[in-house]
N, C-alpha and C positions, 0 to 999 in steps of 0.2 A: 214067419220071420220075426226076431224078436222085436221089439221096438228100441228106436236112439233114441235115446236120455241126452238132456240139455249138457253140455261141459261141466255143471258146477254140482254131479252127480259122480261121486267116487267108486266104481262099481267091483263089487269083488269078480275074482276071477275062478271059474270053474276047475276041478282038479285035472281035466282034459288041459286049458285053456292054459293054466300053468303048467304043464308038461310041453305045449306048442311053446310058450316064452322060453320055457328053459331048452330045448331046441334049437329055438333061435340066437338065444347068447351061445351055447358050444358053434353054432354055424361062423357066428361073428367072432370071436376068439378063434377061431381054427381058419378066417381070411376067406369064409364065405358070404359076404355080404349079401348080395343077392339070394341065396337061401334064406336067411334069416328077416330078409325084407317082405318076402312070401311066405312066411309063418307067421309075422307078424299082421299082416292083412287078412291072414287066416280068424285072428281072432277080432281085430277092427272090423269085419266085416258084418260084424254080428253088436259089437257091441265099440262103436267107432271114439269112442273118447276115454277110454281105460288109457289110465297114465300110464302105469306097468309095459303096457305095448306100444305109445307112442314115444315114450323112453327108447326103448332100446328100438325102435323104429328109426327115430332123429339120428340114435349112433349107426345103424346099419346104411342110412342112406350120407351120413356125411364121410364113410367110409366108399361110398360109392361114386363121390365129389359132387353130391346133389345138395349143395348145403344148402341153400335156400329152403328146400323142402324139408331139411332138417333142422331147422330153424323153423319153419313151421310145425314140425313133429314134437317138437322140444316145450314149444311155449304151449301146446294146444295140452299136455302134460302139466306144463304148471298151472294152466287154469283151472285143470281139475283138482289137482294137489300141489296147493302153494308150497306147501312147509318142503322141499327138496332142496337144501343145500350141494351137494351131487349135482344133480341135475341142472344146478344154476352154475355151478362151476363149469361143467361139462357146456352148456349155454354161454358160458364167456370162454371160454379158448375155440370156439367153434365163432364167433362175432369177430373176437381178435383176430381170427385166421382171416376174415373176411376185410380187414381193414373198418371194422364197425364199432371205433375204440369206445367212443361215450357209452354205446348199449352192453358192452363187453364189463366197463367198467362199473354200470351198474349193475350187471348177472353176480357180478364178485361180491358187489358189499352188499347186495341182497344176503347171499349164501352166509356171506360172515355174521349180520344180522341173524343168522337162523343158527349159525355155531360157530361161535367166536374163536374156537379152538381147531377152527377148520386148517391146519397149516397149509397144505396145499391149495387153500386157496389167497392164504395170504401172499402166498407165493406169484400165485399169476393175480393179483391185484396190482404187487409189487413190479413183478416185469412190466405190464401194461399200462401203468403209470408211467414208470421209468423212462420209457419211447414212449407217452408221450408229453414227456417234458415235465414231469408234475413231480417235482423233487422231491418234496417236503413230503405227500400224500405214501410214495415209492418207499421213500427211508425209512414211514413209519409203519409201513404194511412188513417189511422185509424183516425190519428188526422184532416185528412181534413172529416173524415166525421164526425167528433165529431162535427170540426165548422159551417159545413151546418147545422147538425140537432142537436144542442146542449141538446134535449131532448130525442136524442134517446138510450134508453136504453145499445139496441142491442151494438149499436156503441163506449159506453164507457166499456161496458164489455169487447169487443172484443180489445176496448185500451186497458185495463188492462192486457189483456193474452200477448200483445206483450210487454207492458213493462216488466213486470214478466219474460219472457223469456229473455229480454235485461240484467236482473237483477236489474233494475232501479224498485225494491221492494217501495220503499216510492212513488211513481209515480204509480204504479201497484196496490197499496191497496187505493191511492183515487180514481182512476179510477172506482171500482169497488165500494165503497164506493156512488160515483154517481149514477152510475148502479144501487144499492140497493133502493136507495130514491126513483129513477126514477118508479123504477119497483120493489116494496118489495117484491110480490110475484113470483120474480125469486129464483126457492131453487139453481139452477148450479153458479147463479152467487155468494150466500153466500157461497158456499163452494169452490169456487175458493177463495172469499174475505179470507176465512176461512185459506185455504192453502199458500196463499200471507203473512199472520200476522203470519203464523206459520215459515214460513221461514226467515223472519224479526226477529225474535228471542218472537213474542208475543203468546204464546201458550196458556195463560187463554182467551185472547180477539178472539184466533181461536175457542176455544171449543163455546162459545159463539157464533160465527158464525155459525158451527157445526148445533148447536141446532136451531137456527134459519132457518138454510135450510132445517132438518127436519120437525118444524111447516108450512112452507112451501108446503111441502108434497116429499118432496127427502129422497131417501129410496135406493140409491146404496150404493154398496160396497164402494164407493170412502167415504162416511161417516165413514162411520165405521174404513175406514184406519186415514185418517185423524183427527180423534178424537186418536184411538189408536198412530201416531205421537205426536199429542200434549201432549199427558200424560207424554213419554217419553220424549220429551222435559222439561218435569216439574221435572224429576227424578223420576215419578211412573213406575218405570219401569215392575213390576209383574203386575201392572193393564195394562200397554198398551201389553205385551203379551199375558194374558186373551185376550184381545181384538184380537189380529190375530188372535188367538187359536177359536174363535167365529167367524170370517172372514169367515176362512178356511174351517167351516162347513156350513153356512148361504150361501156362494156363494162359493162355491168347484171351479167356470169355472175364478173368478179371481185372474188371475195369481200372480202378485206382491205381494199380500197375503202367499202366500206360501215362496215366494222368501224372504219376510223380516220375516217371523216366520225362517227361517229356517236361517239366519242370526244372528238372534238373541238367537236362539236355541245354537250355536256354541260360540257368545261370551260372552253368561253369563253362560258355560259350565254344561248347562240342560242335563238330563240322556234323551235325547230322538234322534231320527234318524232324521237328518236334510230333508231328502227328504220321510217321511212317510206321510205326508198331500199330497203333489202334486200326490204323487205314490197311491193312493187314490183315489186323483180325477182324475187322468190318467185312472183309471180302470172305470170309470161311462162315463167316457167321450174320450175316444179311438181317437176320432178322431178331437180333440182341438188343435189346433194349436199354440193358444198362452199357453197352457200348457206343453207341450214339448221347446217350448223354455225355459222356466220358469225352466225346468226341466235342460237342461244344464247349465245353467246358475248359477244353485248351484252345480251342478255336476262340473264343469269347475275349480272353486279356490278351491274345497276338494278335487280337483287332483282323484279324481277317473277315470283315465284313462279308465277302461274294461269297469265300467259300462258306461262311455258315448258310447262306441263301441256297448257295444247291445242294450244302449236305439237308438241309430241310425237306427240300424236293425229292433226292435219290432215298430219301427215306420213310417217305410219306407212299412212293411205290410199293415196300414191302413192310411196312407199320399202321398202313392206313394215317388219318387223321388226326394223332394223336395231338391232346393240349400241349406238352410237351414244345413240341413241331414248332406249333403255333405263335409260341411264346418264344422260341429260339429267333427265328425269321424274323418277329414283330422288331425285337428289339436291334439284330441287324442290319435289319431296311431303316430303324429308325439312325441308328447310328452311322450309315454310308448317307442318309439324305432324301431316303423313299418316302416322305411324310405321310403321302395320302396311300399306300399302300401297308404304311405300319398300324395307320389308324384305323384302319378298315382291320386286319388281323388281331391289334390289342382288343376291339370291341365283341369281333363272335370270338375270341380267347373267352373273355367274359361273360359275354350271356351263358356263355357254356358254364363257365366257375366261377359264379357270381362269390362268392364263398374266397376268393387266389389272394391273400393280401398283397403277395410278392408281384403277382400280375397288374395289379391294380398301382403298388409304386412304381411299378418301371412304366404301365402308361402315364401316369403322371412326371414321371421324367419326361416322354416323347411330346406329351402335350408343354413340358415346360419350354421345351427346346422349340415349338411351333408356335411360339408366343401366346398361348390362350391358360394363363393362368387362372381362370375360374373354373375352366374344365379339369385343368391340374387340384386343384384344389380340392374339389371334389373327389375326384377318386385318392388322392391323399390322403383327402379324412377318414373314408371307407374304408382304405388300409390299416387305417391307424384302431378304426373301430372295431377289427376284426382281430387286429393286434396290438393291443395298446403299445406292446417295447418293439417295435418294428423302429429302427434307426432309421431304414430308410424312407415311413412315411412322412416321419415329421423333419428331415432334410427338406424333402421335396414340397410339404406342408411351407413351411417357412417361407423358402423361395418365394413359394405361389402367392402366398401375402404379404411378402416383400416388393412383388411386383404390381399389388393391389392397391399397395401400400395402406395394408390392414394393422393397426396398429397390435395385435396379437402376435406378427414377427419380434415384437422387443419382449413381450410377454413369454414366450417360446424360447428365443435364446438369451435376453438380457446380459447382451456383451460386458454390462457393467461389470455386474456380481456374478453371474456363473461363469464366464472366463476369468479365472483367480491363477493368479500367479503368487504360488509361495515357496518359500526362503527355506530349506531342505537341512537339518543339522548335521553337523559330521556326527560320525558314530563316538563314542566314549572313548577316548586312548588316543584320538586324531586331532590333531589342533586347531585345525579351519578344514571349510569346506573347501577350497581351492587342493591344499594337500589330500584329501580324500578323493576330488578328483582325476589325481595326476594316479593313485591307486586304483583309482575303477578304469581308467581310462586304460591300464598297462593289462588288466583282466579282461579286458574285452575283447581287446585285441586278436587274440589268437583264436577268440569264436569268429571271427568274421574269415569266412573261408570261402567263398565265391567270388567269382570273375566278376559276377553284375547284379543289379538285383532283381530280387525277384521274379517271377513271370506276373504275378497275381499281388502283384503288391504296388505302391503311388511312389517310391523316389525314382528320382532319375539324378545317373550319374554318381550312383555309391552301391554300397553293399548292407546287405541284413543279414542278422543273425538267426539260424534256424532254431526250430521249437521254441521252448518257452527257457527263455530267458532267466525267471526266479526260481526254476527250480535245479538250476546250477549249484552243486556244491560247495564254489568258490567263497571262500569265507568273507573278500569283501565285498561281493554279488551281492551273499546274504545280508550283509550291514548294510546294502544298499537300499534292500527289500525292506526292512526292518524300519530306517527311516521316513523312507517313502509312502507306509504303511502309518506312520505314526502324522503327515502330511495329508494325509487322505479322510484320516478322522476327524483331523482340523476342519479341512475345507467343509465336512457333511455338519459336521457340527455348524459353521456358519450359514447350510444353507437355509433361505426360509421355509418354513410350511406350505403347502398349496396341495391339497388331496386331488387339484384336477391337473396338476402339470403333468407331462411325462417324465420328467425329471426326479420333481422334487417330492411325490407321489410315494417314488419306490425308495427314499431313506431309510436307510439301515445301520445299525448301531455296527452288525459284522460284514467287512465286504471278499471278495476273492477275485483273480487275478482271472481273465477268463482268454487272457493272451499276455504276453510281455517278449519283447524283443531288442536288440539296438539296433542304430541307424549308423552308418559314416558314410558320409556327405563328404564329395572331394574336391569343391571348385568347377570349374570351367562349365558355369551354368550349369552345377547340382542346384535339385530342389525338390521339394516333396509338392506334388501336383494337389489341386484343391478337392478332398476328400472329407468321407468322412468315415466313421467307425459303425461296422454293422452288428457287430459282435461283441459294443460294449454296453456302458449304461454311462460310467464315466469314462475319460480320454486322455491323454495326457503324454506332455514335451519334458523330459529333464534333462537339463545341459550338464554333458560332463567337459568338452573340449568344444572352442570356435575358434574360427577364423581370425585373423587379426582383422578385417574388413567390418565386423559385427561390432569388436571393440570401439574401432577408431570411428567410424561413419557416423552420421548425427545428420540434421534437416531432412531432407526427402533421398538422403542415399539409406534406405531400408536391405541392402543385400544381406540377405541370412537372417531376414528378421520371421516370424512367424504369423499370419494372420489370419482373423476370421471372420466367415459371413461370405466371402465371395465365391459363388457356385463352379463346380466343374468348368472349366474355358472350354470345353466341347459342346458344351448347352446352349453357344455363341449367345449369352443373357449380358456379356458386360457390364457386371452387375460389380463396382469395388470393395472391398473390405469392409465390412461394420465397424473394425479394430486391428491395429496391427503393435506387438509387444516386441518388444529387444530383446533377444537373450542372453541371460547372462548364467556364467558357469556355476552351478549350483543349485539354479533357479528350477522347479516346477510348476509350470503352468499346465490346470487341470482346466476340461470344461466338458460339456456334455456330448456324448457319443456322436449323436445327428447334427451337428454344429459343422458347416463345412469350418476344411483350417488348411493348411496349407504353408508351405516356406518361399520365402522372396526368392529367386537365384542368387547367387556369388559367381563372382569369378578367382577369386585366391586359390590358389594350390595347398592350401592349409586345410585340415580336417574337418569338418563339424559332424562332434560325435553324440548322441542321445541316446538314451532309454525311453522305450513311450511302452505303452501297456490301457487293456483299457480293463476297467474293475467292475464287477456286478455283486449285484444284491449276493451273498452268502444265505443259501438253502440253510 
């Protein structure tokens, strides 16, 4: 028997031994995997660390769904012979597959390190970036491979996804625009194109796409959703519900489908059960995992406490254990009043995933609500350590030393200066602000098209405007954008330096819009309940129209006024305001995402209408 040689011995291959490898790749290209993993042990057997055979060992058995051991096949090959850019590539989409992003991500810029003109693998550098969340790192993997191979399809599609995600929408839809010419007969990439123009506010030029990816030959769900958006975006709002209401039967197992019927269900106040399609397709498919999320998910802001408690239960019989579960229940029980059953669930949640920033701020909401804000506090920070822009840790953070009365609450939110309210100019041609808002207020108008608001949103007692707001066409939309944008440079411009705030940490010279919407507020005890923004960095009120109650009130009648600091009222903290501003019509008042804020009630039958949007760091 020959003898094994230590791994860092690169051994050639006998002209038998390379006729057994070449064997074994026609096995593996011709979908005999198992063959090929039996040729290859053919020659490991004898000589167990030839990279040559544990190369195509790793691909034979991750074609066999052994990745593990093809990850072991894989690296035991690099030991022998670093220098494989191939092999590191083929090493990162086999880690990616596995959810193993950090190691995935460095298999990549190893391999580019070994050959900078590696395109396909700047390509999956790029995707695997992109998910997960690495903007800047995604844009510049992608765009280097756009400039090697300027004709590659693949490469400008896969630009387009990370611009889209950056929000950089006019960059994202030529991207893909390329893409299409390159490769017409891609239908994924028209309905990306398709969903890029819809969110730009172009909804006829998306249906168009739409149809285009169909002729094509694309026939998922993701069609059918995104045509039924576009409608909606047009104001056909009964036609693009027909369209969920068709989703929902055509593909029962996809999720989002249910989640926006029953959305929708709720705020154009239809006689129907918000969770009667998913509880449907629950019952065909028992053991769907993205349906049961789907499933809390609407359960969660219709506050039906119980039933998330025994959709937990009936779920945990054919899912087993999952964190998921766990985390669903916890925060259920905590929010019906189960205190020492949710504490018991948020704690082995956590030994489990010690690593959950999200699990770790919602225990700290349950421990704020149980009055022991040091415990709060604690897993707060943790959250926050795990994820510095987590809104909702330093919400909850705040609170917890507010109630400690840690002088770091005024440090944190400094109601002084970072709640800033400023004076908004009309655009150029407009005379005062007052006349520009009797304009924005008559363009807003006819977006507001639902019966109530939101399911998954804080007013009560008015209506919101769907998608995003600024990328309306409306020309005095646009001027609205334009100055409010020009209000937003101001406030960053005043704020101070502090490299340890969460705040004032992430200043940015460029910012973008990572939601915008409006609010109308109708009286009879409207009001926006005490929240805060998870999805921003910065927050913000601009008054276009108020009540007369706003104007005229003065000493302690606050009706329509705005304020902040005081926690969610379900928290039972009774904790009052830090600050409460007047509004006045023209006025924006900016402050930071995790800053609870909230509006006084009115009782006037007069309007009160807003824009709010909250803006992040620009990629």
């Amino acid at each position: 028997m020959a003898t094994q040689l230590a791994p860092s011995h690169d051994v050639p291959l006998t002209s038998n031994e390379a006729l057994c490898l070449q064997r074994a790749l026609q096995a593996l290209q011709g979908g005999h995997a198992a063959q090929a993993c039996d040729l290859c042990r053919q020659v490991l057997a004898t000589k167990p660390f030839q990279p040559d055979a544990q190369h195509l060992l790793g691909l034979a058995l991750k074609a066999l769904g052994d990745r593990e051991g093809a990850v072991t096949a894989l690296r035991t090959s690099l030991q022998v012979r670093p220098r494989q850019p191939q092999l590191l590539n083929n090493l990162g989409n086999l880690l990616d597959s596995m959810g193993r992003t950090d190691e995935a991500l460095a298999a990549y810029r190893q391999a580019l390190t070994l050959d900078s003109g590696f395109v396909e693998a700047w390509i999956n550098l790029g995707l695997t970036a992109n998910s997960a969340g690495l903007a800047t790192e995604a844009i510049a993997a992608l765009e280097r491979a756009r400039d090697l191979s300027p004709n590659s399809a693949k490469a400008w599609a896969a630009l387009g996804g990370a611009y889209r995600r950056a929000g950089r929408l006019e960059d994202a839809i030529a991207a893909y625009r390329k893409a299409t010419q390159l490769e017409p007969r891609q239908a994924r990439t028209w309905v990306n194109l398709g969903v890029a123009l819809r969110m730009n506010g172009e909804p006829e030029d998306a249906l168009a796409c739409f149809d285009a990816a169909e002729r094509a030959g694309f026939s998922g769900p993701e069609l059918t959703d995104g045509r039924a958006s576009a409608l909606l975006d047009l104001g056909r709002t009964r036609d693009g519900i027909e369209f969920y209401r068709r989703l929902t039967k055509t593909a029962p197992d996809y999720a989002m489908g249910h989640v926006t019927l029953a959305k929708l269900i709720w705020e154009q106040k239809l006689e129907e059960e918000p969770t009667a399609t998913i509880r449907k397709a629950l019952g065909r498919a028992r053991a769907d995992v993205g349906l049961w999320r789907a499933l809390f998910q609407i359960l969660m802001p219709l506050k039906r406490w119980d039933e998330m408690v025994t959709a937990a239960t009936d779920a945990r019989r054919v899912l087993g254990d999952l964190p998921f579960l766990s985390h669903a229940e916890a925060m259920a029980r905590s929010e019906r009043g189960d205190g020492a059953a949710a504490t018991a669930l948020f704690e082995t949640l956590i030994a489990a995933q010690p690593s959950d920033a999200m699990a770790r701020s919602d225990f700290a909401r349950h421990l704020l609500r149980q009055q022991m804000p040091d415990a709060a506090a604690r897993q707060a920070e943790e959250a926050a350590r795990l994820d510095p822009d987590s809104q909702f840790a330093f919400a909850y953070l705040g609170t917890a030393w507010r109630m400690l009365d840690d002088p770091r609450e005024h440090w944190l939110h400094d109601y002084d200066r970072l709640v800033m309210p400023l004076a908004v100019e009309p655009p150029e041609g407009v005379d005062d602000i007052a006349t520009f808002a009797r304009q924005l207020e008559a363009a807003l108008l006819p977006l507001h098209r639902s019966a109530q608001h939101p399911l998954d949103q804080t007013l009560r007692g008015g209506t919101q405007t769907a998608g995003a707001l600024f990328v309306s066409k409306d020309p005095v939309i646009q001027s609205a954008r334009r100055q409010i944008e020009k209000a937003i440079a101001d406030y960053v411009r005043r704020l101070p330096d502090d490299e340890t705030h969460p705040l004032l940490r992430r200043k940015a010279e460029r910012v973008r819009f990572s939601g915008s919407w409006s609010v109308r507020l109708r009286g009879n005890g409207s009001h926006h309940i005490n929240h805060m923004h998870s999805e921003g960095w910065i927050s913000s009120a601009f008054y276009v129209q108020l009540p007369a109650c706003v104007h005229a009130n003065g000493g302690n009648d606050m009706a329509g006024w705005i304020q902040f600091g005081a926690p969610p009222v379900e928290l039972g903290l009774d904790l009052p305001p830090r600050r409460v501003i007047r509004p006045e019509v023209g006025r924006l008042v900016l402050f930071p995402s995790y800053t609870w804020h909230g509006t006084i009630p009115f009782e006037d039958d007069d309007t009160r209408t807003t824009i709010a949007f909250d803006a992040v760091p620009a990629a």
